[in-house]
mmCIF file of the N, C-alpha and C atoms, coordinates in Angstrom:
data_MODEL
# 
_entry.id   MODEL 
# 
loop_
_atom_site.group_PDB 
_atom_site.id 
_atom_site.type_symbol 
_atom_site.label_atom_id 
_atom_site.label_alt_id 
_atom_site.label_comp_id 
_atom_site.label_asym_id 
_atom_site.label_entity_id 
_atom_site.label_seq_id 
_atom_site.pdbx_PDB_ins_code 
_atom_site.Cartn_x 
_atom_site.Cartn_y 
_atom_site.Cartn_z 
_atom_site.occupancy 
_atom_site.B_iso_or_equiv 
_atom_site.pdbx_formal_charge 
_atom_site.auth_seq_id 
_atom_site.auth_comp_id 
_atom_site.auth_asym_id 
_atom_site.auth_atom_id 
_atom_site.pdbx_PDB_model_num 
ATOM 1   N N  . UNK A 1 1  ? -5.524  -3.055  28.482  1.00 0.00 ? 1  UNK A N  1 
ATOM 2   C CA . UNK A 1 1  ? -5.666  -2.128  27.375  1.00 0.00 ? 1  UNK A CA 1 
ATOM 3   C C  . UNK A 1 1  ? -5.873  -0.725  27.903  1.00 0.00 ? 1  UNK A C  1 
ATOM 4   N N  . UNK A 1 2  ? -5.439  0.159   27.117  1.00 0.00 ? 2  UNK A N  1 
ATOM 5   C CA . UNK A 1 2  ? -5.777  1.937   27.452  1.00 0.00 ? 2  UNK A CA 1 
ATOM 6   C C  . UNK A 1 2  ? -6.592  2.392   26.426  1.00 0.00 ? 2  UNK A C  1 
ATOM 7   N N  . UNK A 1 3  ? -7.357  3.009   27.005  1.00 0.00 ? 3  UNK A N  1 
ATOM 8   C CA . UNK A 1 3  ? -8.085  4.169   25.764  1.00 0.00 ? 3  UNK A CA 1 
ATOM 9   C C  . UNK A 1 3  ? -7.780  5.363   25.203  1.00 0.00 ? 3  UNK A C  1 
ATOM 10  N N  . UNK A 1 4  ? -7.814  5.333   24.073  1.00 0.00 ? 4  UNK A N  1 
ATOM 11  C CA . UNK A 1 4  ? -7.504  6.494   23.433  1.00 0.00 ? 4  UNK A CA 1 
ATOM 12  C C  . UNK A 1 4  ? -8.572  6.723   22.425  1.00 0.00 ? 4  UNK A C  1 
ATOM 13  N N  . UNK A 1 5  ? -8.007  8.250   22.061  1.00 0.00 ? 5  UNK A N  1 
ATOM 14  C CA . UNK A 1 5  ? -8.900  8.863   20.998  1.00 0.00 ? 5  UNK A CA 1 
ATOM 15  C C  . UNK A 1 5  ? -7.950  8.846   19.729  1.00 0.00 ? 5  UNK A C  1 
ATOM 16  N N  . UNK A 1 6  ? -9.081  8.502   18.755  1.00 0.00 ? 6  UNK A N  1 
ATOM 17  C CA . UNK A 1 6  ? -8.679  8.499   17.510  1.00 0.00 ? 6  UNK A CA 1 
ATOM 18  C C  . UNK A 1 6  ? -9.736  9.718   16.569  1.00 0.00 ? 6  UNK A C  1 
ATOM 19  N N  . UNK A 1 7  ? -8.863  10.520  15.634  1.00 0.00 ? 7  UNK A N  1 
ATOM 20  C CA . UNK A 1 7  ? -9.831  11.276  14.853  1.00 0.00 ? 7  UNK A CA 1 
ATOM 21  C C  . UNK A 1 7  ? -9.915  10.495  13.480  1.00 0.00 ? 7  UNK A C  1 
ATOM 22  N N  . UNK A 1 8  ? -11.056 10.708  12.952  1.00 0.00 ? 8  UNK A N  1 
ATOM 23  C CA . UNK A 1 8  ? -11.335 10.185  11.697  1.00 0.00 ? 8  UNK A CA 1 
ATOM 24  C C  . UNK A 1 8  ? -12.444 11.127  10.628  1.00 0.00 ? 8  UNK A C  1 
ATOM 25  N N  . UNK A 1 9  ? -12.065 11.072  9.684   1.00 0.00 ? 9  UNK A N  1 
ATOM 26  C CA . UNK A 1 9  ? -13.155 12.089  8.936   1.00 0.00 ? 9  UNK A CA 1 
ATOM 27  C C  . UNK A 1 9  ? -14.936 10.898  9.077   1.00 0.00 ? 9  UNK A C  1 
ATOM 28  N N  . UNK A 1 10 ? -15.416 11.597  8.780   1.00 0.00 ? 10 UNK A N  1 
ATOM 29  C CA . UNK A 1 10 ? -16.550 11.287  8.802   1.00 0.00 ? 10 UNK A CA 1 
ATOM 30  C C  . UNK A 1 10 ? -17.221 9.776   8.080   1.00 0.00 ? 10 UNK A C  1 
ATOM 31  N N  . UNK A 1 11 ? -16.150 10.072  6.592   1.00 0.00 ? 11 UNK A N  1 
ATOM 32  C CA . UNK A 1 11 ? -16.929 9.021   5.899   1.00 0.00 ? 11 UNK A CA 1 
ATOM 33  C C  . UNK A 1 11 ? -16.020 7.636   6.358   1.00 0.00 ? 11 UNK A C  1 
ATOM 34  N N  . UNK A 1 12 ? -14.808 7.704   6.614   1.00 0.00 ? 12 UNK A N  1 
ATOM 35  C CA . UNK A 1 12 ? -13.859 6.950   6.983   1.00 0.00 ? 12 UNK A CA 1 
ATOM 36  C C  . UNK A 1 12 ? -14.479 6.283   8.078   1.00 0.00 ? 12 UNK A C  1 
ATOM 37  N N  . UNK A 1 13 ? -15.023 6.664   9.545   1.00 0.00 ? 13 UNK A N  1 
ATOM 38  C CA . UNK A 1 13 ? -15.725 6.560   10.627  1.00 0.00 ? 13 UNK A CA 1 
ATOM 39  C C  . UNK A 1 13 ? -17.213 5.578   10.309  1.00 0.00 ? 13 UNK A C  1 
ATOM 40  N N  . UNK A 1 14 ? -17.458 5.834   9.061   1.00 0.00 ? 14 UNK A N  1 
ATOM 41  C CA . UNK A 1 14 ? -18.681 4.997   8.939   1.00 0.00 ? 14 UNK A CA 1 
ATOM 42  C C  . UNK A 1 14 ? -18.635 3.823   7.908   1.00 0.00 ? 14 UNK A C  1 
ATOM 43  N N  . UNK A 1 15 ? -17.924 4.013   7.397   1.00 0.00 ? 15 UNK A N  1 
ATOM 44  C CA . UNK A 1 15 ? -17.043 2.388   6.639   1.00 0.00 ? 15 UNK A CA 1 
ATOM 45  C C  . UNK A 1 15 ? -16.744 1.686   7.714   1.00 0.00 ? 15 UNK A C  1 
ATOM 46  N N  . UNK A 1 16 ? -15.749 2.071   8.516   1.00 0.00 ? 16 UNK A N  1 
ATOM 47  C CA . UNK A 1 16 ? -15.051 1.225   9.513   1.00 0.00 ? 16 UNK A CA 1 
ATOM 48  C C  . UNK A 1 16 ? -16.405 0.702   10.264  1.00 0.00 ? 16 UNK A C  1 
ATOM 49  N N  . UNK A 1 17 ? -17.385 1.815   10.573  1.00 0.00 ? 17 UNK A N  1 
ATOM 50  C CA . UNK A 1 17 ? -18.197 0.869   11.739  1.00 0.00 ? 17 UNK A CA 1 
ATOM 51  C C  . UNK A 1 17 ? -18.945 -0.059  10.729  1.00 0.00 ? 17 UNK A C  1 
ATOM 52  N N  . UNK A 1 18 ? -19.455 0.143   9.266   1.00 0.00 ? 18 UNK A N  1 
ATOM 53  C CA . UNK A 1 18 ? -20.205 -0.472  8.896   1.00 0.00 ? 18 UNK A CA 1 
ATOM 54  C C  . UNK A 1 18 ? -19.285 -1.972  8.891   1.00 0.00 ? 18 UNK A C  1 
ATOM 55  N N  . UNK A 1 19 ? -18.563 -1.860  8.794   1.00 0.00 ? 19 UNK A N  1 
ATOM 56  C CA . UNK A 1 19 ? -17.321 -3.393  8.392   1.00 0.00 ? 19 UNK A CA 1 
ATOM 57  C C  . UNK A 1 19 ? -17.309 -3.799  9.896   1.00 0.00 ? 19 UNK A C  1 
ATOM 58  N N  . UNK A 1 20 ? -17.404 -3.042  11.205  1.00 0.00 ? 20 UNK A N  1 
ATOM 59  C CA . UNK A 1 20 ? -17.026 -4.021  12.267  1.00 0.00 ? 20 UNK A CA 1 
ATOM 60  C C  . UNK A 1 20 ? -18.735 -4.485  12.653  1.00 0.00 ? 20 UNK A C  1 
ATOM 61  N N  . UNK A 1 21 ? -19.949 -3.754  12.007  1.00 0.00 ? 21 UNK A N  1 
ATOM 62  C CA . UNK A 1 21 ? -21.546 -4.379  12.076  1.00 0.00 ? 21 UNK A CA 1 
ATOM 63  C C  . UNK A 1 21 ? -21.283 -5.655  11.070  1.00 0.00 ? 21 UNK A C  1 
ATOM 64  N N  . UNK A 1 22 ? -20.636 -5.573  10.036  1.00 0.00 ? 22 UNK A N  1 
ATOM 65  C CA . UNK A 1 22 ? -20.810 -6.924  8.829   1.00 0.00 ? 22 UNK A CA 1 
ATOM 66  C C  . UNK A 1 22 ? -19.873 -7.887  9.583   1.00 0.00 ? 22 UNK A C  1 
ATOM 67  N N  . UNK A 1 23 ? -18.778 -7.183  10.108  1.00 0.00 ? 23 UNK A N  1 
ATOM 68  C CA . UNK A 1 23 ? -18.234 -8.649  10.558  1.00 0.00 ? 23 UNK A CA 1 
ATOM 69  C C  . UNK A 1 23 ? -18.360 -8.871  11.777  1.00 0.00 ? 23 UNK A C  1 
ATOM 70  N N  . UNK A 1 24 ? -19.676 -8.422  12.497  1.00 0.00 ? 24 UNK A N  1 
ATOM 71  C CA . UNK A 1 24 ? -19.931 -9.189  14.114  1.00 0.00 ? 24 UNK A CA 1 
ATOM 72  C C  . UNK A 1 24 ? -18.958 -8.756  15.172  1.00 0.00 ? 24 UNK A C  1 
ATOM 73  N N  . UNK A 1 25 ? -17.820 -7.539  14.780  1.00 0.00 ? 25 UNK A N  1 
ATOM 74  C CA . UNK A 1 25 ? -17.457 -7.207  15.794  1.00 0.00 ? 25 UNK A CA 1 
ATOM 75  C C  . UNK A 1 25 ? -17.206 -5.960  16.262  1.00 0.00 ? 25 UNK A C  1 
ATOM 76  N N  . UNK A 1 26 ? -16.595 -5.580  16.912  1.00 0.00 ? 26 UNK A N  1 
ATOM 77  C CA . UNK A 1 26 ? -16.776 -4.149  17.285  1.00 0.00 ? 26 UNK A CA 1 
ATOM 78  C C  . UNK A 1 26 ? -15.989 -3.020  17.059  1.00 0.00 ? 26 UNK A C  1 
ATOM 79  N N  . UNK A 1 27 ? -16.303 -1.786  16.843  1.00 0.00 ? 27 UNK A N  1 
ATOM 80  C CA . UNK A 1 27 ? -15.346 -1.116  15.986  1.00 0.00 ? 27 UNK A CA 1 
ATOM 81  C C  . UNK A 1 27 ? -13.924 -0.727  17.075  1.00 0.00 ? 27 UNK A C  1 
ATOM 82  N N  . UNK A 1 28 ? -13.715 -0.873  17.704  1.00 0.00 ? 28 UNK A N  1 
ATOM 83  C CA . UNK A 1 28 ? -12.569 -1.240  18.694  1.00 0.00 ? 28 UNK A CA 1 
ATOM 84  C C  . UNK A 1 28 ? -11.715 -2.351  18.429  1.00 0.00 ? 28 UNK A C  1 
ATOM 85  N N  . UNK A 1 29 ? -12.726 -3.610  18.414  1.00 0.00 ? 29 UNK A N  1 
ATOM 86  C CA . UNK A 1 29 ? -11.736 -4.606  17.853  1.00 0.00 ? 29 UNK A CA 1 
ATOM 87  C C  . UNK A 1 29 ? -10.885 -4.375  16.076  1.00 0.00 ? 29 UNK A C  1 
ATOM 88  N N  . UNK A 1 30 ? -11.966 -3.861  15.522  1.00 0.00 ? 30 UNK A N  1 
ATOM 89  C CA . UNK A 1 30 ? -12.117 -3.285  13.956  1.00 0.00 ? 30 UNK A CA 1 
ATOM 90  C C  . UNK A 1 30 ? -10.266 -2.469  13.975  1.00 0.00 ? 30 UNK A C  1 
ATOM 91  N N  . UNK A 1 31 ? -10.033 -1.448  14.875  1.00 0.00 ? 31 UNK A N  1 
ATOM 92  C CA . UNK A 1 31 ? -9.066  -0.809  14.787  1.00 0.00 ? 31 UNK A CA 1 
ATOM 93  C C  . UNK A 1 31 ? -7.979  -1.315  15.616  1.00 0.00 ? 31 UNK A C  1 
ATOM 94  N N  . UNK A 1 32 ? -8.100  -2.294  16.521  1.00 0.00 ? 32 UNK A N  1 
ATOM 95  C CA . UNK A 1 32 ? -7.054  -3.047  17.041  1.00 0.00 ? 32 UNK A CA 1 
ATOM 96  C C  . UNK A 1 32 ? -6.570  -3.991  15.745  1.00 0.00 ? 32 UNK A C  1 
ATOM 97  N N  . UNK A 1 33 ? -6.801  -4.288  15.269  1.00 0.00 ? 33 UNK A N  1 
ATOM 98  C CA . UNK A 1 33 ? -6.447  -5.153  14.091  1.00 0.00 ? 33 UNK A CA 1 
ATOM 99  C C  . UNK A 1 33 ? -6.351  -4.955  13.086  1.00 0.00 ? 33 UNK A C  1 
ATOM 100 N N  . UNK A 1 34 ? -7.042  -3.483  12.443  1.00 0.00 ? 34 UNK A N  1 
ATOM 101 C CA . UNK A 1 34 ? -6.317  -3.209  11.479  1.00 0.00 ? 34 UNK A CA 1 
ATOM 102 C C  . UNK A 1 34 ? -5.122  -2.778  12.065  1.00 0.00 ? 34 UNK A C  1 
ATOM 103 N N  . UNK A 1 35 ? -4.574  -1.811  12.949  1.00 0.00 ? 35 UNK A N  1 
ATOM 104 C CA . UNK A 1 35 ? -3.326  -1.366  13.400  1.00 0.00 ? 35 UNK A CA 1 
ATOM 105 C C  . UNK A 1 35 ? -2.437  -2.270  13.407  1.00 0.00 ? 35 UNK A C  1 
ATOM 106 N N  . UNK A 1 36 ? -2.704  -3.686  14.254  1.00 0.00 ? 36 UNK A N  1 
ATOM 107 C CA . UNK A 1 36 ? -2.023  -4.940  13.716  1.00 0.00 ? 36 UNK A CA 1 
ATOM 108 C C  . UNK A 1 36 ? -1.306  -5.216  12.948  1.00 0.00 ? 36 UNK A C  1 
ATOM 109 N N  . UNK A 1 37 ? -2.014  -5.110  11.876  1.00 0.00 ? 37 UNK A N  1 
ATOM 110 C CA . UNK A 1 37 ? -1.816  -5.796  10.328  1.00 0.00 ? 37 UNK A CA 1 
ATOM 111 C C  . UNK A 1 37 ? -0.802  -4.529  9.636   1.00 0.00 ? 37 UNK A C  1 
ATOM 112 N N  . UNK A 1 38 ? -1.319  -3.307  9.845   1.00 0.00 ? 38 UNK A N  1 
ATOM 113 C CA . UNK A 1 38 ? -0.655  -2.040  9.454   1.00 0.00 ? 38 UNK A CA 1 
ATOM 114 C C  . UNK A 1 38 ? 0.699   -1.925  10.062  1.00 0.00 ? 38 UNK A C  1 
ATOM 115 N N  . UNK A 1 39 ? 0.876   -2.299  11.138  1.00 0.00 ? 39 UNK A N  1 
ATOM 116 C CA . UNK A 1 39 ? 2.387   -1.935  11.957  1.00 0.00 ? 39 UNK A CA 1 
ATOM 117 C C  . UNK A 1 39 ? 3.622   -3.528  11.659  1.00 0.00 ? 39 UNK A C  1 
ATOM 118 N N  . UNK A 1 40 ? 2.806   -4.616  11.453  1.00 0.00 ? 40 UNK A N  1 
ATOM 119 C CA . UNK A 1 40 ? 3.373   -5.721  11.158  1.00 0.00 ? 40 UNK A CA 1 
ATOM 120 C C  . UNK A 1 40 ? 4.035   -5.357  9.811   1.00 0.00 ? 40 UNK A C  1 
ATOM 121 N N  . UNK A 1 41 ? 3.162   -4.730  8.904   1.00 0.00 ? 41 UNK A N  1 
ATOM 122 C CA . UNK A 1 41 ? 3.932   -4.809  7.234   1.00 0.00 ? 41 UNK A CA 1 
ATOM 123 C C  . UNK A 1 41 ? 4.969   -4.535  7.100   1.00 0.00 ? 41 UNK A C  1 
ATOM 124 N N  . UNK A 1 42 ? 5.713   -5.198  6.279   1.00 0.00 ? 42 UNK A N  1 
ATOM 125 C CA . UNK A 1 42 ? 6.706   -4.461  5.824   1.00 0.00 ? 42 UNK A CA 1 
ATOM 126 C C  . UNK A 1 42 ? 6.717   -3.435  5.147   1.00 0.00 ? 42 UNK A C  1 
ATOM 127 N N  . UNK A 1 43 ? 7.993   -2.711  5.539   1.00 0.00 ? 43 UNK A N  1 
ATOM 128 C CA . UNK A 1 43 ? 7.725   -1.116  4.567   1.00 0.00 ? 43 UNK A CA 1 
ATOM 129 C C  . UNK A 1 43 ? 9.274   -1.315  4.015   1.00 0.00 ? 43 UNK A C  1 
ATOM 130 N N  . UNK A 1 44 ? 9.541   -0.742  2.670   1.00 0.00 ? 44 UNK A N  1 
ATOM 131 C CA . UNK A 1 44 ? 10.691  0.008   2.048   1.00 0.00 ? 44 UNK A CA 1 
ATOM 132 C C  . UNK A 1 44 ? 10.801  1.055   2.610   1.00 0.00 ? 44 UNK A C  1 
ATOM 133 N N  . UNK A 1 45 ? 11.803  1.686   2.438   1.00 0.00 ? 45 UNK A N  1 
ATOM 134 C CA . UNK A 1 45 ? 12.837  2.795   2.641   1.00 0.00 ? 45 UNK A CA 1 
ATOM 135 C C  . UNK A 1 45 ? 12.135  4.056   1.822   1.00 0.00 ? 45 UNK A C  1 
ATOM 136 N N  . UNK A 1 46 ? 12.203  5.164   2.034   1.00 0.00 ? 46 UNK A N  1 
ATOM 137 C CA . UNK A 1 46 ? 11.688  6.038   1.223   1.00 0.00 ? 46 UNK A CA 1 
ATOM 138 C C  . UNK A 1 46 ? 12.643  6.217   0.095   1.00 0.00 ? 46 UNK A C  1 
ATOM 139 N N  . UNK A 1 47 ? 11.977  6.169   -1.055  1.00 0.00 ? 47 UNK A N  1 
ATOM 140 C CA . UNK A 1 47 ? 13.223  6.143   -2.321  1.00 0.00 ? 47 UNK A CA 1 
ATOM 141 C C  . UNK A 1 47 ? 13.701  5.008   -2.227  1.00 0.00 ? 47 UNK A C  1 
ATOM 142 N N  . UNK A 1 48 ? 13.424  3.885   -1.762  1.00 0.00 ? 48 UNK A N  1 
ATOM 143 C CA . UNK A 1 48 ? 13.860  2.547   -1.972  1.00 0.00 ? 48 UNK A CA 1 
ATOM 144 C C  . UNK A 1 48 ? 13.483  1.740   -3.170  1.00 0.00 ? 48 UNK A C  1 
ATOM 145 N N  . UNK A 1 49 ? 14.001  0.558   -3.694  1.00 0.00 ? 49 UNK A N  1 
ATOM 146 C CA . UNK A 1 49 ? 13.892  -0.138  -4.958  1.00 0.00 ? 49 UNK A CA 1 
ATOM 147 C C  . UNK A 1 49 ? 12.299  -0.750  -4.810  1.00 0.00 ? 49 UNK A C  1 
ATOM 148 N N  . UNK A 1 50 ? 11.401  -0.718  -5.287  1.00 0.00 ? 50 UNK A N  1 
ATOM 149 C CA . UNK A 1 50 ? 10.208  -1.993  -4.729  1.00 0.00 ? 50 UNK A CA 1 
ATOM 150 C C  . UNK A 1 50 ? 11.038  -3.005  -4.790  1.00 0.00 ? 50 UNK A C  1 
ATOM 151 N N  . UNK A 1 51 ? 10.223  -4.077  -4.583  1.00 0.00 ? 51 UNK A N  1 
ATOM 152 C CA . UNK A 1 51 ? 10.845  -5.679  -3.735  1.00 0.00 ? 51 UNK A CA 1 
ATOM 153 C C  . UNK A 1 51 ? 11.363  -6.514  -5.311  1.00 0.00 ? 51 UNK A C  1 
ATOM 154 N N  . UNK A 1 52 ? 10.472  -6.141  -6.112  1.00 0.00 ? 52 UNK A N  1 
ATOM 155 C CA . UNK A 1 52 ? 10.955  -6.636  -7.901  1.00 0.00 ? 52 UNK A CA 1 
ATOM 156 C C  . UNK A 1 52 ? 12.108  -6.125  -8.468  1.00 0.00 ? 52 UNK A C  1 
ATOM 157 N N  . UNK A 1 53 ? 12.579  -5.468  -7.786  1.00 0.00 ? 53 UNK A N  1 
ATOM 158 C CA . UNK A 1 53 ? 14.219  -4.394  -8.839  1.00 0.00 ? 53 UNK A CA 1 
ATOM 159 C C  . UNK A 1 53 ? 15.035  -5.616  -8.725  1.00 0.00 ? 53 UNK A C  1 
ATOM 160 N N  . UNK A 1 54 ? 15.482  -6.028  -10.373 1.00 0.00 ? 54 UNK A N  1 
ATOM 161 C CA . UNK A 1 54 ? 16.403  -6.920  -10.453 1.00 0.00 ? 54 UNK A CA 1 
ATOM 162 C C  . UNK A 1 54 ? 16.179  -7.947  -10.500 1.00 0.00 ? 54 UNK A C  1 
ATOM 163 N N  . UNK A 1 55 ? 14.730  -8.877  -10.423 1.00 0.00 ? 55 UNK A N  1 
ATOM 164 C CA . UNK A 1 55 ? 14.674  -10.108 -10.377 1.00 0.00 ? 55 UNK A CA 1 
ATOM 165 C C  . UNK A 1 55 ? 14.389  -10.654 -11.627 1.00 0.00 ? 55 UNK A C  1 
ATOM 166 N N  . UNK A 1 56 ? 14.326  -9.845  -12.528 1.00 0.00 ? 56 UNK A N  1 
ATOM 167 C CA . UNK A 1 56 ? 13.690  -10.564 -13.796 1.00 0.00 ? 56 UNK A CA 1 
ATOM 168 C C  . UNK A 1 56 ? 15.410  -9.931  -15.098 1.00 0.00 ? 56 UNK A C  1 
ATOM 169 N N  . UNK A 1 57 ? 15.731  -10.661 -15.787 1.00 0.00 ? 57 UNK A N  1 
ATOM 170 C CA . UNK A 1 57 ? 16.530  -10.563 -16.391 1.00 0.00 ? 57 UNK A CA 1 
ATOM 171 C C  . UNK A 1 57 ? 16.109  -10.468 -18.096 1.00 0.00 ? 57 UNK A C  1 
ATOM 172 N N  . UNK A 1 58 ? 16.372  -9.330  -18.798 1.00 0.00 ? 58 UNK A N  1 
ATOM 173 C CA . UNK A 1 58 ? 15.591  -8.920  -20.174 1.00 0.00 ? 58 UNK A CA 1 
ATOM 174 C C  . UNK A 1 58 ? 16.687  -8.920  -20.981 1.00 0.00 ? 58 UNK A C  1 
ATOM 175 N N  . UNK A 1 59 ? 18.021  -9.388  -20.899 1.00 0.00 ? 59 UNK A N  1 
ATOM 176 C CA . UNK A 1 59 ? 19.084  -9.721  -21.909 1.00 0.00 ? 59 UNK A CA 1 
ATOM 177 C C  . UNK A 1 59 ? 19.462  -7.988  -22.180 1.00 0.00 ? 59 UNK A C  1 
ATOM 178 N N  . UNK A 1 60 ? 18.752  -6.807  -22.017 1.00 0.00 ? 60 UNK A N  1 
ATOM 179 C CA . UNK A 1 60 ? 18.662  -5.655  -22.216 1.00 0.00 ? 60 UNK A CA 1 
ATOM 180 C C  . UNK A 1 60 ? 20.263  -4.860  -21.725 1.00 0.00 ? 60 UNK A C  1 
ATOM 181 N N  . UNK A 1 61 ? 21.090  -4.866  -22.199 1.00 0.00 ? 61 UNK A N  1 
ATOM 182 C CA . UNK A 1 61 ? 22.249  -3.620  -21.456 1.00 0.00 ? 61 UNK A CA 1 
ATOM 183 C C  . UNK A 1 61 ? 21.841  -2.201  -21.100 1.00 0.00 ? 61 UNK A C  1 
ATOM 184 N N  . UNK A 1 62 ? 20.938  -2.156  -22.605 1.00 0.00 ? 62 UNK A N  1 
ATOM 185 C CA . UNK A 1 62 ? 20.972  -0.745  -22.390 1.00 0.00 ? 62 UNK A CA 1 
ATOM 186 C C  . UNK A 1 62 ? 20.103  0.464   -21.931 1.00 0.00 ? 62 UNK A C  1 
ATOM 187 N N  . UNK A 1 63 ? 19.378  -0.379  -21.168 1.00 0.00 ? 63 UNK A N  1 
ATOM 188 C CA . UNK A 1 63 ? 18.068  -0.241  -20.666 1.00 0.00 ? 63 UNK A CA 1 
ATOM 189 C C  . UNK A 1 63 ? 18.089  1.444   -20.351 1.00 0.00 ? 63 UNK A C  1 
ATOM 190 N N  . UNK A 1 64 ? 19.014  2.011   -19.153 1.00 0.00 ? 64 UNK A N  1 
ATOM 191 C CA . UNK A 1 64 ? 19.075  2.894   -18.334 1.00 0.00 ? 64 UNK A CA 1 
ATOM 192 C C  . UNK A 1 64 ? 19.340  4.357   -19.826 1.00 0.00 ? 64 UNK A C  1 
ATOM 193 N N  . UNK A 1 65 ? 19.571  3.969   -20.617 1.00 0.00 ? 65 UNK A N  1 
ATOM 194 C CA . UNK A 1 65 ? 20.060  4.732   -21.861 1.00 0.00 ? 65 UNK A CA 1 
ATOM 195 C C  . UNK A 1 65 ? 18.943  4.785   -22.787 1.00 0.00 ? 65 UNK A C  1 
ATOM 196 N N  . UNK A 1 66 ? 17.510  4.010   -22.858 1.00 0.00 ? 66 UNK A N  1 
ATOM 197 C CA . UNK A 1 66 ? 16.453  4.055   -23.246 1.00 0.00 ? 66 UNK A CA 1 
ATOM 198 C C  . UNK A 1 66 ? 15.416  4.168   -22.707 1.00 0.00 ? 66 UNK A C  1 
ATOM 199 N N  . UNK A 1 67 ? 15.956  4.559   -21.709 1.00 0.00 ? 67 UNK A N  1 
ATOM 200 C CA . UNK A 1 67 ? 14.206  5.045   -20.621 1.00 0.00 ? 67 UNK A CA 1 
ATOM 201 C C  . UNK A 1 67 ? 13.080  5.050   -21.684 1.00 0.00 ? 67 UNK A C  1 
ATOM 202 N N  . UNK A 1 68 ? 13.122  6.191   -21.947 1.00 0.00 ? 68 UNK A N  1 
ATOM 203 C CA . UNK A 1 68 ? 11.975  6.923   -22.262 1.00 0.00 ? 68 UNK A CA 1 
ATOM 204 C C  . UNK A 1 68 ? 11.436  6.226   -23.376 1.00 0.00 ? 68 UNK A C  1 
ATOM 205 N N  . UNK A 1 69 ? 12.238  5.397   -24.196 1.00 0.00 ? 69 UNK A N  1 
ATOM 206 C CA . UNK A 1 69 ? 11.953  5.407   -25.833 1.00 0.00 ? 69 UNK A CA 1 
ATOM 207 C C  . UNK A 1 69 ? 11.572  3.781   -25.315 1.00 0.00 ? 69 UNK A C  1 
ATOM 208 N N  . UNK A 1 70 ? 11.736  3.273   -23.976 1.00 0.00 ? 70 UNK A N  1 
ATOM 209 C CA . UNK A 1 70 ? 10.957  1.767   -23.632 1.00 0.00 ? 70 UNK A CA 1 
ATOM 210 C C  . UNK A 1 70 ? 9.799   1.972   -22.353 1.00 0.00 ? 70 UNK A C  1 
ATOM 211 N N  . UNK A 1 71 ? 9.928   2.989   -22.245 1.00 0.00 ? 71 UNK A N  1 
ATOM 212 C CA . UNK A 1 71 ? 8.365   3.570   -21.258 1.00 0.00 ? 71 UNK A CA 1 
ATOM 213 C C  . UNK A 1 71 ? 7.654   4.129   -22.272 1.00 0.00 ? 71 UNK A C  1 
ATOM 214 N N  . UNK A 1 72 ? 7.900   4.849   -22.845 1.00 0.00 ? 72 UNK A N  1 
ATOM 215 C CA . UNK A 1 72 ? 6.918   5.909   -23.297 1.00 0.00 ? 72 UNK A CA 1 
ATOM 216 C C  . UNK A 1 72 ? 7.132   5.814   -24.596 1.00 0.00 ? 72 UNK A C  1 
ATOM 217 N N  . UNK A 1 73 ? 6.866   4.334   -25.930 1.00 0.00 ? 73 UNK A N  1 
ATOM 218 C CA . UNK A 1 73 ? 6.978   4.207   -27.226 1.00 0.00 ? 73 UNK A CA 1 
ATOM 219 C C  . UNK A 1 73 ? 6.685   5.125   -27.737 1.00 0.00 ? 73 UNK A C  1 
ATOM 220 N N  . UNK A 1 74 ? 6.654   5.536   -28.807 1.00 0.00 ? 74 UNK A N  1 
ATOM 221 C CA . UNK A 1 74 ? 6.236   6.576   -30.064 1.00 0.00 ? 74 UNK A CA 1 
ATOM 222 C C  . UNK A 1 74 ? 5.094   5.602   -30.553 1.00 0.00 ? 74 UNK A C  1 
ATOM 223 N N  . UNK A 1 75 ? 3.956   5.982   -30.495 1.00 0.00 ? 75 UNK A N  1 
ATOM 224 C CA . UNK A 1 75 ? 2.811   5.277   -30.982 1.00 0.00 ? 75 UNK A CA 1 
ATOM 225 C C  . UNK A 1 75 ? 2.589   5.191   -32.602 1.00 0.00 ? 75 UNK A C  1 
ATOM 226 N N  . UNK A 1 76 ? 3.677   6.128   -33.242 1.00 0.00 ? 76 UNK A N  1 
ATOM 227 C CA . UNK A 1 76 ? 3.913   6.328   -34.804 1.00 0.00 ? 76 UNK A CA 1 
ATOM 228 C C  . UNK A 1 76 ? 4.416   5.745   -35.459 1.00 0.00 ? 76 UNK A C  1 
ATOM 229 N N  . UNK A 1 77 ? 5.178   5.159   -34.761 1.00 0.00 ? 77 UNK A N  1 
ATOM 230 C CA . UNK A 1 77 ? 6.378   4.024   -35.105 1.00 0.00 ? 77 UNK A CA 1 
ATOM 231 C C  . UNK A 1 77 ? 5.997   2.870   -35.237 1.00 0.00 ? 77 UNK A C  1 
# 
């Protein structure tokens, strides 16, 4: 392993250590593993579909032509 420096604001710095005191380990291990878990994820594309575009089928054609009036109802109506 190599050492490095990491900056962190203050309150960020004391969550993390309080979570590697609750879970018995050390805030080194604490950031080896979140980085882990963080670099493993999957990511979308910027401007990409989320992972749900398209899987659910609403009989709807005209969806793209009613945005607004099926997001944002008229509460009057």
């Amino acid at each position: 392993m190599e050492r490095t420096t990491v900056f962190l604001d203050r309150s960020t710095l004391a969550r993390a250590k309080d979570f590697a005191r609750r879970e018995g380990k050390s805030f080194a291990a604490v950031v080896r593993e979140a980085l882990a878990v963080y670099i493993a994820a999957p990511r979308r594309a910027a401007g990409g579909l989320p992972s749900v575009s398209g899987q659910f089928a609403s009989g709807q054609t005209d969806g793209s032509e009613r945005v607004d009036e099926l997001l944002w109802p008229d509460p009057h109506h």
